[in-house]
Legacy VTK file of the C-alpha trace (Angstrom):
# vtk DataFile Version 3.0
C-alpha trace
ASCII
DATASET POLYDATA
POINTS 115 float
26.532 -126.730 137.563
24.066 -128.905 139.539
23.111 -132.492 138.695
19.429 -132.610 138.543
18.563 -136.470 139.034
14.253 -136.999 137.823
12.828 -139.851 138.710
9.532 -140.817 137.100
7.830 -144.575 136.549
9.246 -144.712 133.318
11.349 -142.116 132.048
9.470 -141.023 129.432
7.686 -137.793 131.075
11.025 -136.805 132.801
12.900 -136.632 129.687
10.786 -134.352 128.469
10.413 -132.350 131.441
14.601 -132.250 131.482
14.763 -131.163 127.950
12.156 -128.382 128.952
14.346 -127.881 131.826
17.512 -127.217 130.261
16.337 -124.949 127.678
15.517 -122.572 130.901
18.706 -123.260 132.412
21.675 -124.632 130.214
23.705 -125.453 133.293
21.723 -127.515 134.719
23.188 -131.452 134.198
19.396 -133.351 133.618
19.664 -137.314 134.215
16.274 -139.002 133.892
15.728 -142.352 135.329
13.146 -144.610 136.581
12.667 -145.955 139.618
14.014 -149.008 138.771
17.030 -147.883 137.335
17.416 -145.425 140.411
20.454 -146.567 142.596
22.285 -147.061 139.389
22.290 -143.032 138.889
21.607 -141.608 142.304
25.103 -140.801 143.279
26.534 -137.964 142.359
22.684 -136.242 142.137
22.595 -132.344 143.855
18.947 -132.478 143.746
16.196 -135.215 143.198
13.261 -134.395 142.324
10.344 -137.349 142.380
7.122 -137.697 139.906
4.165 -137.394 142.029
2.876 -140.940 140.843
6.397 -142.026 143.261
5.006 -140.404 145.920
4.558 -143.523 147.803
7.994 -144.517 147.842
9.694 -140.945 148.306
11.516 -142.005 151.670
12.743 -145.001 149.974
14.182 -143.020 147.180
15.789 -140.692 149.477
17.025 -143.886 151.678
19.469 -144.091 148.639
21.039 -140.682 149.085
21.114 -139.409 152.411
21.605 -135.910 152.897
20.579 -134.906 148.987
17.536 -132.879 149.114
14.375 -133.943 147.280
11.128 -133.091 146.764
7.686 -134.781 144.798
6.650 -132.257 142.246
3.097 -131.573 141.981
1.642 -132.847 138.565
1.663 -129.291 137.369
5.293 -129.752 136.576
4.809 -131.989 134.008
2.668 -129.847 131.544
3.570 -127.642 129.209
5.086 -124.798 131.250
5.467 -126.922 134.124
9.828 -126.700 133.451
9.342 -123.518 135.589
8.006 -125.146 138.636
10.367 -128.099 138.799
13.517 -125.366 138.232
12.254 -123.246 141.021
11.770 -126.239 143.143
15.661 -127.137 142.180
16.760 -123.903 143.123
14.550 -123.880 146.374
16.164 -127.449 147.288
19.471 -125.589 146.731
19.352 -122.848 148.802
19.660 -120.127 145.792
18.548 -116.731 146.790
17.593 -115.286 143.279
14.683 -116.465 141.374
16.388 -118.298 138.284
13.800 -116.918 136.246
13.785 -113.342 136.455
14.555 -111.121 134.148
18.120 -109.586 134.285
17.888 -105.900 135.786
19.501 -103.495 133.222
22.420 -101.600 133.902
22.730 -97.693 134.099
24.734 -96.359 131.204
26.661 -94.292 133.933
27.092 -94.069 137.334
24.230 -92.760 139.112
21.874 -93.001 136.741
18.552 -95.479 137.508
17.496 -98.497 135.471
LINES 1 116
115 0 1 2 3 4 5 6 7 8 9 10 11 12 13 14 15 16 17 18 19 20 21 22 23 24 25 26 27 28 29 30 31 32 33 34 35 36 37 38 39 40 41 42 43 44 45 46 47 48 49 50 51 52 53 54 55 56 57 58 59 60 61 62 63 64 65 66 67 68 69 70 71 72 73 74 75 76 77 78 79 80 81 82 83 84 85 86 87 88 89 90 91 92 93 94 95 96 97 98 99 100 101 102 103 104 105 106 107 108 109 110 111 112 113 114
């Protein structure tokens, strides 16, 4: 499970982005925080990911965690269906080969057989 850490101005649009979030991905641990409140919860974070209005102060933000990828999400994120961008971004930032959202392939009822 990876700790997502979202860090918005304050808090309010990154809890609901989260709560979109997990819904697509139940193993993902969400923990929202603003700026302010940042070097309280930025340990022990697999994966920041930055509102764009913080865009100015990204390299400060990741100042606080060396070596924890991050990236600024585009505003896009933060709409309705926006959950998919930030948890592609997520999985980008950690290296994951297989697109989270995908449907599952079915398996063959047999050997042999195709899909």
């Amino acid at each position: 499970m990876a700790t997502v850490l979202l860090v918005c101005v304050a808090g309010v649009s990154g809890t609901f982005l989260a709560k979109r979030m997990r819904r697509l991905d139940p193993s993902l641990d969400t923990v929202v925080a603003d700026y302010a409140g940042l070097a309280d919860v930025i340990h022990g974070a697999d994966v920041v990911l930055i509102a764009p209005q913080l865009a100015d102060v990204d390299r400060s933000i990741g100042d606080l965690a060396p070596g924890v990828p991050s990236a600024i999400l585009p505003a896009s994120a933060f709409s309705a269906g926006g959950a998919e961008i930030a948890l592609r971004t997520v999985h980008e930032l950690l290296g994951a080969t297989a697109d989270p959202l995908a449907p599952a392939r079915p398996t063959p009822a047999y050997p042999g057989a195709s899909a």
